[in-house]
C-alpha positions as CSV (number, residue, x, y, z in Angstrom):
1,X,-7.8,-11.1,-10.8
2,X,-3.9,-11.5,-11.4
3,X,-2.3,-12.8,-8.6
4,X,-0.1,-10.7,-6.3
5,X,3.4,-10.5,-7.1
6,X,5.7,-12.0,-4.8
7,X,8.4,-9.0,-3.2
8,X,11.6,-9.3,-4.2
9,X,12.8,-7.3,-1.5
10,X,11.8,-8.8,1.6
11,X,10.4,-7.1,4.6
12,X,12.4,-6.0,7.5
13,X,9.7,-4.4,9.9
14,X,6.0,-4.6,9.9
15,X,3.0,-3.1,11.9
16,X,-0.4,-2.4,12.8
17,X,-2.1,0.3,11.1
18,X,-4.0,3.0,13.2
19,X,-7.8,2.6,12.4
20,X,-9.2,5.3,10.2
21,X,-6.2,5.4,7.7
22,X,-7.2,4.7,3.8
23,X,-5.7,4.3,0.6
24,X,-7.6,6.0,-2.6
25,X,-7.1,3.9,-6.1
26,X,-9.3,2.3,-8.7
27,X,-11.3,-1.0,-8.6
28,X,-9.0,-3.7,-10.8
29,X,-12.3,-5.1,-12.1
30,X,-14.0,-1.8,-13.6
31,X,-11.8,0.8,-13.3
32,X,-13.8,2.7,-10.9
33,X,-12.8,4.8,-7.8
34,X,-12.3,3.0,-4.8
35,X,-11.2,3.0,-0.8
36,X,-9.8,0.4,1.1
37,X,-8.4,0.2,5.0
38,X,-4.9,0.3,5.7
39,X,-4.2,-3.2,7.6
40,X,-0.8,-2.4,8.7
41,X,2.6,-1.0,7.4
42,X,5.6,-2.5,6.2
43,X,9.8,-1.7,6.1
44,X,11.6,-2.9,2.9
45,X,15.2,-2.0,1.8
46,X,15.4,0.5,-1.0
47,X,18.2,2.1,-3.1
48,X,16.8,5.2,-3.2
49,X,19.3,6.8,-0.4
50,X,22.3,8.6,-1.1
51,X,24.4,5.8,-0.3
52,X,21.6,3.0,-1.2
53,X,21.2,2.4,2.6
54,X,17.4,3.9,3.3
55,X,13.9,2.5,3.9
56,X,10.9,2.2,2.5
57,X,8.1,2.0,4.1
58,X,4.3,1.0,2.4
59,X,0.8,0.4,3.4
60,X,-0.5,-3.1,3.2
61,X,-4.4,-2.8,1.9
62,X,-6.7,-5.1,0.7
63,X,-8.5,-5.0,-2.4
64,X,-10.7,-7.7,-4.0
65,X,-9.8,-10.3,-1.5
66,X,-5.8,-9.5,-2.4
67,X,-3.4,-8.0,-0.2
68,X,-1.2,-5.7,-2.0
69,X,1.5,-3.2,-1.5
70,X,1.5,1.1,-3.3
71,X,4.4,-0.3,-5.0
72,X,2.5,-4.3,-5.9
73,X,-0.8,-2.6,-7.0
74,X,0.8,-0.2,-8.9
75,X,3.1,-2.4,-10.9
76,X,0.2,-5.1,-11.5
77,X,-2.7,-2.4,-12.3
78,X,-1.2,0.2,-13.6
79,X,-3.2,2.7,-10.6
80,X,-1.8,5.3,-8.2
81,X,-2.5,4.6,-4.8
82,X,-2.7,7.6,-2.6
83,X,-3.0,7.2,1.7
84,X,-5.7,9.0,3.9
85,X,-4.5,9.6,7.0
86,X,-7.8,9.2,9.2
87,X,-10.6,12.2,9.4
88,X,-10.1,15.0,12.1
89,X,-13.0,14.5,14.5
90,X,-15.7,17.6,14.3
91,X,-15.1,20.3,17.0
């Protein structure tokens, strides 16, 4: 499995994820659909404001014993990532 990349923008905030959230993407080794918990969430600068002053904040997941970022797995794989907030609970 390749290695995760190491952020160029460091991180500025982090924090525990809720149980129950999810991220949806596909197995690096197959290809295949896959789920894995969200372990927390992270802050990192990004230029994507109007004035190239705002936030972005990411899940941190793990996949195949990796620990990877939407924008880390994305860049390395190739896959969308998308997040699952948790399931309503049944009436």
């Amino acid at each position: 499995m390749p290695e995760v990349p190491q952020s160029t923008q460091p991180a500025t905030g982090i924090a525990g994820a809720a149980p129950g959230w999810t991220v949806a993407t596909r197995d690096p080794r197959n290809g295949d659909p896959i789920t894995a918990p969200i372990a927390a969430w992270i802050l990192t600068p990004s230029a994507a404001g109007p004035l190239g002053d705002s936030d972005l904040v990411q899940p941190v997941f793990v996949v195949d014993g990796g620990v990877w970022t939407t924008a880390e797995y994305n860049e390395v794989f190739g896959y969308g990532v998308t997040v699952n907030p948790p399931a309503e609970p049944a009436p």
